[in-house]
N, C-alpha and C positions, 0 to 999 in steps of 0.2 A: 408131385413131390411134397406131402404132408411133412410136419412136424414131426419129431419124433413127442408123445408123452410129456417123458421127463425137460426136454427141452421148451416147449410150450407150457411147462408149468412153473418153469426157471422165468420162464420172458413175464410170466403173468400176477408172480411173486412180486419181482423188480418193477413192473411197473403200471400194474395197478392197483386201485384203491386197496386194498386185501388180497387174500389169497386165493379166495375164489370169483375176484371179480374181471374177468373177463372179459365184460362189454362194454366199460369204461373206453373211451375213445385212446385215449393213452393206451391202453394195453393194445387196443388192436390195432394201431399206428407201428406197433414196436413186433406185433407178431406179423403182420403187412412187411417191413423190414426187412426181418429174418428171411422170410420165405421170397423176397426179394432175390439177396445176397445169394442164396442159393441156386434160385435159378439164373442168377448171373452168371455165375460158376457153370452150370453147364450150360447156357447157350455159348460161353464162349469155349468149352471144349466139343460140341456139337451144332457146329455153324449153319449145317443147312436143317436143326432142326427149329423149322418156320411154326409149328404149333405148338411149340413151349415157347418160341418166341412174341405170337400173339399175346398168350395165357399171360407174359410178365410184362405186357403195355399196358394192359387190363389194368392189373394188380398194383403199377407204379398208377394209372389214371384212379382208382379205387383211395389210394393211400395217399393223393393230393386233394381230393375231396374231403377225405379227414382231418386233413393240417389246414384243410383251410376255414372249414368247422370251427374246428379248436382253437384259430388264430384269432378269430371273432368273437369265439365265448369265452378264453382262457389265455390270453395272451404273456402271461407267467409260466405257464403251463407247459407251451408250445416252445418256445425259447428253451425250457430248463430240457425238454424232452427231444430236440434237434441236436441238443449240445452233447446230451448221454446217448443218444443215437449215432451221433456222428455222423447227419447226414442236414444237406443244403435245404435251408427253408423257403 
């Protein structure tokens, strides 16, 4: 379940360095996120399906290893970026 484009370049405007930066850990914390939220959406309309349910343990263990990056080297950062994400530090 990729990204649409437009939407991955909306997440990577708002929150990375620039507009084309991408690899900033903030951005991919916020596009980890997104693609989060959405497989949430359908594992819980598609309950027995177990390998998109793997794919999003992955992805949430993937996106804690970044926050915990960040909480180390950036800890202004991480705070200001849990708070516009709207997710548990």
């Amino acid at each position: 379940m990729p990204l649409s484009g437009e939407k991955k370049k909306e997440i990577i405007e708002k929150f990375g360095k620039d507009a084309k930066d991408s690899g900033s850990t903030e951005a991919q914390i916020a596009l980890l996120t997104q693609r989060i939220r959405d497989l949430t959406e359908h594992v819980k309309v598609h309950k027995k399906d177990n390998h998109s349910r793997h794919g999003l343990v992955k992805l949430v263990s993937q996106r804690k290893k970044l926050m915990k990056y960040l909480i180390k080297t950036n800890p202004e950062s991480y705070t200001k970026l849990i708070k516009d994400l709207g997710i548990r530090g």
